[in-house]
N, C-alpha and C positions, 0 to 999 in steps of 0.2 A: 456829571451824571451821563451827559450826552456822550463822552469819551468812554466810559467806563461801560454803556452799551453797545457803541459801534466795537469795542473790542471782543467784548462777549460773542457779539455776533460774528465777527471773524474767525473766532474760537471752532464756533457750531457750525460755522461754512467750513472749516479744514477737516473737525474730526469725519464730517459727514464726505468729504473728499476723499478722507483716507478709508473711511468705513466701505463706501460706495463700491470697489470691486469686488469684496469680497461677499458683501450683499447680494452683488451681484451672479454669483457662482453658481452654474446649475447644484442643484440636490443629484446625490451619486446616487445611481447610475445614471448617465445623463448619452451615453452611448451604448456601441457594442464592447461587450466583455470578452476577449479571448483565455476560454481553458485550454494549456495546454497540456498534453497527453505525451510523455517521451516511449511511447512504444506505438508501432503499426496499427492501421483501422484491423477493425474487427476482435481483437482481443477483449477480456476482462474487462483493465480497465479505461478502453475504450467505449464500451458498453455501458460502464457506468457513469463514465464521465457524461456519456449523451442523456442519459437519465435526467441525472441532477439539472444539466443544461436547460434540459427542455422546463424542468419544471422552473428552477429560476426566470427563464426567459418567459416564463405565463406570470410568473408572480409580479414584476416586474416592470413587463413590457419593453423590458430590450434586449434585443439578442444574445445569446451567451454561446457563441461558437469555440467547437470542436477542433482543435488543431496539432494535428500528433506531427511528432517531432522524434521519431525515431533514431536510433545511431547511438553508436559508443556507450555502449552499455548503460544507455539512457543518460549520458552524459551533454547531447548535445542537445535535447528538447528542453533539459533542466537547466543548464546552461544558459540559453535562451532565455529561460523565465527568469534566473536570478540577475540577468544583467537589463532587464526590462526596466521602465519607468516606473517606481513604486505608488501607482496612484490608482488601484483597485482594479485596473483593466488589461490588466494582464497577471493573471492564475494557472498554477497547476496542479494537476492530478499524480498524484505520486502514491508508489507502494511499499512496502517493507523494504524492497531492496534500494531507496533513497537512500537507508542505514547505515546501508552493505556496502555502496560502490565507492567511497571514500577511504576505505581501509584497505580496498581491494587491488585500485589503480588509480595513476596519479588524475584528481579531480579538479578542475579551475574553480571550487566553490566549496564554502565550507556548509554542511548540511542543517548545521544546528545557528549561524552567526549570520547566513546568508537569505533566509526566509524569517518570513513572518509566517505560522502556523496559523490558519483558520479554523479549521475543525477536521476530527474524524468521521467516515461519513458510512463508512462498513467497513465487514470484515470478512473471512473465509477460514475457518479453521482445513488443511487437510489431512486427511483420512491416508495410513500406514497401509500400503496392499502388496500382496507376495503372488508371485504366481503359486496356481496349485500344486507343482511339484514337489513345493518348499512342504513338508509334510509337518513344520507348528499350526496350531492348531489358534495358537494365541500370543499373546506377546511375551510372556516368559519363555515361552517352549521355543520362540525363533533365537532369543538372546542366548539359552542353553545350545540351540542348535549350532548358532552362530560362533561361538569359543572353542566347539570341538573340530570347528571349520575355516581357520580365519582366514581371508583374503579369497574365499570360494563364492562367497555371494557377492552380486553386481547390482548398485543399487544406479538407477538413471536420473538425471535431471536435464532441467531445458537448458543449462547452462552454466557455467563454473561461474560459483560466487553467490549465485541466486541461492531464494529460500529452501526449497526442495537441497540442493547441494550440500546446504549450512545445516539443514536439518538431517541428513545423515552423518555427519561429521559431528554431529551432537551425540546422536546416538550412539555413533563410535566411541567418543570418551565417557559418558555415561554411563554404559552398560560396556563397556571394556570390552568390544567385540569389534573384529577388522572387515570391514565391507569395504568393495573397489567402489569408486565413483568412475560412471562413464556418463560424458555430455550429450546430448544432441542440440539441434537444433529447434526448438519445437516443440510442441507434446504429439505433433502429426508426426512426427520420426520415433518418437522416444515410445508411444504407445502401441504398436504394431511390435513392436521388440520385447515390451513386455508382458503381453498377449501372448507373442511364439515363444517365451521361455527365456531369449536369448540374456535377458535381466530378468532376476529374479524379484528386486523388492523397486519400488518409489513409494512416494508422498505426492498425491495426488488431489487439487480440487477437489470436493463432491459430485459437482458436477460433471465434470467429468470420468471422473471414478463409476459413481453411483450404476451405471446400465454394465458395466463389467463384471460389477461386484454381483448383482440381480443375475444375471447368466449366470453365472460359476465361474468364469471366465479371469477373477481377481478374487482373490480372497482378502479380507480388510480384515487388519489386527486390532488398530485403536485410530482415537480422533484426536487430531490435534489441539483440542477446543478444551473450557473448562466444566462444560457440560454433553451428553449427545446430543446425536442429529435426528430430530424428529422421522428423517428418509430413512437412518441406519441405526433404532434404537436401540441393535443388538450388538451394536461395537462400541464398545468400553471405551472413557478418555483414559491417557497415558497414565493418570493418574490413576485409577480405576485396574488399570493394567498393570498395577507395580511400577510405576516411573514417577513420583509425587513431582511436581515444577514443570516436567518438560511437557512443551509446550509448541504446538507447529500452526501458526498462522500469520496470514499477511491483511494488514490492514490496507484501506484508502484512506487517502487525509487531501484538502485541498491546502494549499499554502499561496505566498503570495511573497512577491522581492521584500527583501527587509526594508523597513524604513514606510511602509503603507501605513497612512495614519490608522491610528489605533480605532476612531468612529468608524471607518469605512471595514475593519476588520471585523468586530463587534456586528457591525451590522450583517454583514456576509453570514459569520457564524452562526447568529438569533437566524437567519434564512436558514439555513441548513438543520437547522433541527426543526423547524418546522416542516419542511418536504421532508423528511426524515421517518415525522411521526404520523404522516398521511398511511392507512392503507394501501393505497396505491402504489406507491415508492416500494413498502417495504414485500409487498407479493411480487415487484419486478425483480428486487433483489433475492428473494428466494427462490425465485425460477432463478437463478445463476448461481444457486450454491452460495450466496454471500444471504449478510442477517443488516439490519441497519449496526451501527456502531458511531455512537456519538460523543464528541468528547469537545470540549472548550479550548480555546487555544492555547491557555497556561498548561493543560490538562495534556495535549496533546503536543506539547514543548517538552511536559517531562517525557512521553514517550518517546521522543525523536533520541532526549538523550541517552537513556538507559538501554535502546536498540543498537544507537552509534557504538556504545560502551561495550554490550554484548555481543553482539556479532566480530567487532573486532579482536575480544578476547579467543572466540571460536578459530579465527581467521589466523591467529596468531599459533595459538596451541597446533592446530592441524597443521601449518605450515602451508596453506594454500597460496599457491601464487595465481593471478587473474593477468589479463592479455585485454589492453583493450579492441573491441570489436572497432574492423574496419568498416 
């Protein structure tokens, strides 16, 4: 009896041995969290990415810092994140063109195998606008206009391969009509160009759009969204427009290195729809022209893959070649 209890109790000394570090483990978050941001401060989604931050870090109680990681056509912030230690504290903020830059130019990370998706966190439908010259009236009458014209109209984006870019080269095969694409840098470049005319059409933010459109300054044909904009209830979606499917917007989604336990993922995500569905949250997001947009990580794994899938088909059919930025 006396053997058969000292060995029990050597039993309950080891398992408790082996239990004991793990017992030991702080509860996550146990530090600072860094989001990172692969585009320059002050942009988009810079601006939301501090949103979210701020409110995680009150929820919380641990910092959730800001860290943009600009370069390479968002190649090196993201970069960065997917080669990070997958243990909750190191996140990024990524946009529709995470989709894009993989079919574009050669990427060290696969977009869909290389992340753990946390959730969708908003969105931005944008708004078709012509300068006034263009004398449609609507989006049929620019598409007629457009066939009797091809390669006359110049449509602008911030950059080859971005959304704006991809969603003219949609429109081109769709509506069987030839618009040039010209890049800039910026929408501080690309907007002063097509204000004086020298472009006649983009896909613009609302927010941004919106005070051009209110002067006379832009005329707005349709929204890229699957409803309108409460700011512009008098512009038609695509749909609405004669374009049934097509569709122009760029979501936010947080994600996280692949291989982040599943609890710490879950957990992040149940966060995010909570600051989500706060008032507060979602009137900061509408002063920038974004809406909340929530989605679960399964949920938001399928979008990753039917965008990678989409825009590469676009990428292919146009025959777009991209340059990574220096």
């Amino acid at each position: 009896m006396m053997k058969s209890f000292a060995t029990a109790a050597r039993i309950v000394a080891l398992l408790m041995f082996i239990a004991g570090p793990a017992a030991a483990q702080p509860a996550y978050p146990s530090r600072p969290i860094r989001l990172i941001t692969p585009y320059p401060p002050g942009g988009g989604t810079t601006v939301v990415a501090r949103i979210l931050s701020q409110k995680l870090t009150e929820a919380w109680g641990q910092q959730v810092l800001v860290d943009n990681r600009p370069g390479g056509n968002t190649i090196i912030g993201t970069e960065a994140a997917a080669k990070a230690p997958p243990d909750g504290y190191t996140l990024v903020m990524e946009v529709s063109t995470f989709a894009i830059v993989p079919s574009l130019v050669p990427a060290p990370y696969d977009p869909v195998k290389d992340f753990a998706p946390i959730a969708n966190v908003a969105k931005s439908d944008y708004v078709m606008v012509v300068h006034p010259s263009v004398t449609a009236s609507n989006l049929q009458e620019f598409i007629a206009l457009a066939k009797t014209r091809p390669g006359q109209f110049n449509y602008g984006s911030t950059g080859t391969g971005g959304v704006q870019h991809l969603a003219g080269e949609s429109l081109n095969i769709v509506a069987g009509i030839k618009m040039q694409h010209i890049p800039y840098k910026g929408s501080g470049q690309l907007l002063p160009e097509l204000v004086g005319g020298q472009i006649q059409v983009s896909f613009q933010v609302p927010i941004t759009a919106i005070p051009y459109i209110k002067s006379g300054k832009l005329k707005a044909l349709a929204i890229g969204g699957d409803q309108r904009l409460p700011a512009l209830p008098q512009v038609p979606t695509f749909a609405e427009a004669g374009l049934p499917g097509f569709e122009v917007n760029t979501w936010f989604g947080i994600l996280a290195p692949a291989g982040t336990p599943r609890a710490i993922v879950d957990k992040l995500s149940a966060e995010f729809a909570k600051i989500l569905a706060t008032p507060d949250t979602t009137q900061k997001l509408d002063a920038l022209g974004s809406s909340p947009f929530y989605s679960t990580p399964e949920k938001f794994a399928e979008i990753i893959k039917a965008d990678v899938a989409k825009y590469a088909k676009i990428i292919k059919t146009a025959g777009i070649q991209g340059e990574v930025e220096k």
